[in-house]
N, C-alpha and C positions, 0 to 999 in steps of 0.2 A: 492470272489469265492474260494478262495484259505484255507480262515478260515474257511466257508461252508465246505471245504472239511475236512480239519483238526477235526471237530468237528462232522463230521458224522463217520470218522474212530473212533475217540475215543468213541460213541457211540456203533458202528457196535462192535469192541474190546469188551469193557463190556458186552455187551448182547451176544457174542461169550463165553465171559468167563464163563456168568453167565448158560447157559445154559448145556456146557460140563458141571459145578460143580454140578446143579441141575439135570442131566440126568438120566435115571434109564435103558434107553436100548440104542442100536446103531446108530437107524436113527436120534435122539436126538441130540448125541455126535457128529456126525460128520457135523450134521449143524450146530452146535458151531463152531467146526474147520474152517467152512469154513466159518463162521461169522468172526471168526479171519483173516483167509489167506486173505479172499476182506478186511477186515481192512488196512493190510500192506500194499497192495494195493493201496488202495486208500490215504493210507500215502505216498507213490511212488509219484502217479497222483499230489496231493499237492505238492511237492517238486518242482517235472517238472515245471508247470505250474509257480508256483513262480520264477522261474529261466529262464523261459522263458518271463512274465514278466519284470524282471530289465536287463533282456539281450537286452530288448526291448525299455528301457527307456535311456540304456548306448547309443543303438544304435542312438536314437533320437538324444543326447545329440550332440553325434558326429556329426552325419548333420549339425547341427545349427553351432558346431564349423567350420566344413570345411566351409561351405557359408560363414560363417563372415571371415574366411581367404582367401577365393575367392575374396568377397569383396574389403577386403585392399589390397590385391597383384592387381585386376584389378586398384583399384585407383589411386597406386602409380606406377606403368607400365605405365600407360597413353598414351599406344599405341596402336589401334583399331587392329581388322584381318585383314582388308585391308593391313595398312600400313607393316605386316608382311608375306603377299605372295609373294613377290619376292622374299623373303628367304626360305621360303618354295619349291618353286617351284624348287630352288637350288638345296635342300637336298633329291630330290626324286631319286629314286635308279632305272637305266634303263635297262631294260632286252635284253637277250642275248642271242642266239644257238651255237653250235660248234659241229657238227655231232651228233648230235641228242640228246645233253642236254642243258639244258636251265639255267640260270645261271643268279645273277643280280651284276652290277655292280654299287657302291657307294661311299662315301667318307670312309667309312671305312673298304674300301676291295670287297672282291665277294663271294657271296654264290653260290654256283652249289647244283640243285634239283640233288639229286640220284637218280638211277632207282627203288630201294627200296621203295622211300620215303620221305627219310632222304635228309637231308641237311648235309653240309660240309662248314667249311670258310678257304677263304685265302686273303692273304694280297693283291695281285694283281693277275690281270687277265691273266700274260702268267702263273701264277704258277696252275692257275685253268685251263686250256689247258693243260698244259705238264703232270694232273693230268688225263686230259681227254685221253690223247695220253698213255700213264702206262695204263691205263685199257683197252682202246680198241685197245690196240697193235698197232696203224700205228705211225706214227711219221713224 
């Protein structure tokens, strides 16, 4: 497809050229020119298209690598999903209120929802309190 296209611009080019050179009035010349300009054109389109191709074959290439690294890593693990949900169920992070923000607490700290939006982290839960108590004034 891609030579198809290459081969129609340089086509489309020469008979753009051919024509402004043999032209003798306006409407002539400027369907040359634009014989030319879809030339470039469609020399663009090729390019793309090319490069969307081998972007496409790089892409593949990868998959095939991550499975066969899926692969060996499940092999050599040799330890099903079962056997790793009690640790999972360990590392889940438990939510929380504190006058009217909600917050989660984890092994590696606590996030508090803002009212904005936004999130926040700290290391422990009375520092996410005493940050809730700073902003809403009581204490």
């Amino acid at each position: 497809m891609v030579v198809v296209l290459y081969i129609f611009a340089a086509l489309e080019f020469i008979g753009g050229i051919g024509v402004v050179g043999w032209s003798r009035g306006a409407t002539p010349a400027i369907l040359g020119i634009l014989f030319v300009g879809f030339s470039i054109i469609t020399v663009g389109l090729a390019g793309i298209l090319a490069e969307v191709a081998w972007s496409r074959k790089l892409l593949e290439r990868q998959v095939g690598w991550s499975r066969k690294l899926l692969e060996v890593q499940m092999a050599q693990g040799g330890k099903s999903f079962e056997d790793q949900r009690p640790q999972t169920a360990a590392q889940v992070d438990t939510p929380a209120t504190y006058r009217g923000y909600s917050y989660l607490v984890g092994e590696n700290g606590v996030v508090l929802k803002l009212r904005d939006g936004g999130v926040r982290h700290f290391s422990s839960e009375t520092e996410a309190i005493a940050h809730i108590d700073s902003v809403t004034g009581r204490r």
